[in-house]
C-alpha positions, 0 to 999 in steps of 0.5 A: 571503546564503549563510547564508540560502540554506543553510537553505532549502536545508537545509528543502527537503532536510527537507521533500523527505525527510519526502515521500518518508517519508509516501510509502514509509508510504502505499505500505506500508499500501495494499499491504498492504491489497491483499494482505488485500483479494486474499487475501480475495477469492481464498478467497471463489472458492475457496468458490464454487467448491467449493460449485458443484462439490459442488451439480453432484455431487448 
């Protein structure tokens, strides 16, 4: 019985870190599409920016 118990426990172990594997690569890859996602976003204010300071100074 102790045979039986070792190898599920053995999966458990596999599949608990196989989880947290998938996980870390997930939290990864939406980080860094949020870095691009904010970094795009803070240029476009930047150019707004600059192009209504340039229409109030004409």
């Amino acid at each position: 019985m102790s045979g039986v118990a070792s190898k599920v426990g053995d999966l458990a172990f596999k599949a608990f870190t196989a989880g947290l594997g998938v996980t870390t690569i997930w939290l990864t890859a939406t980080f860094s599409v949020n870095i691009y996602r904010g970094l795009s976003w803070h240029n476009a204010q930047q150019k707004l920016a600059e192009e209504e300071s340039q229409d109030q100074s004409q």
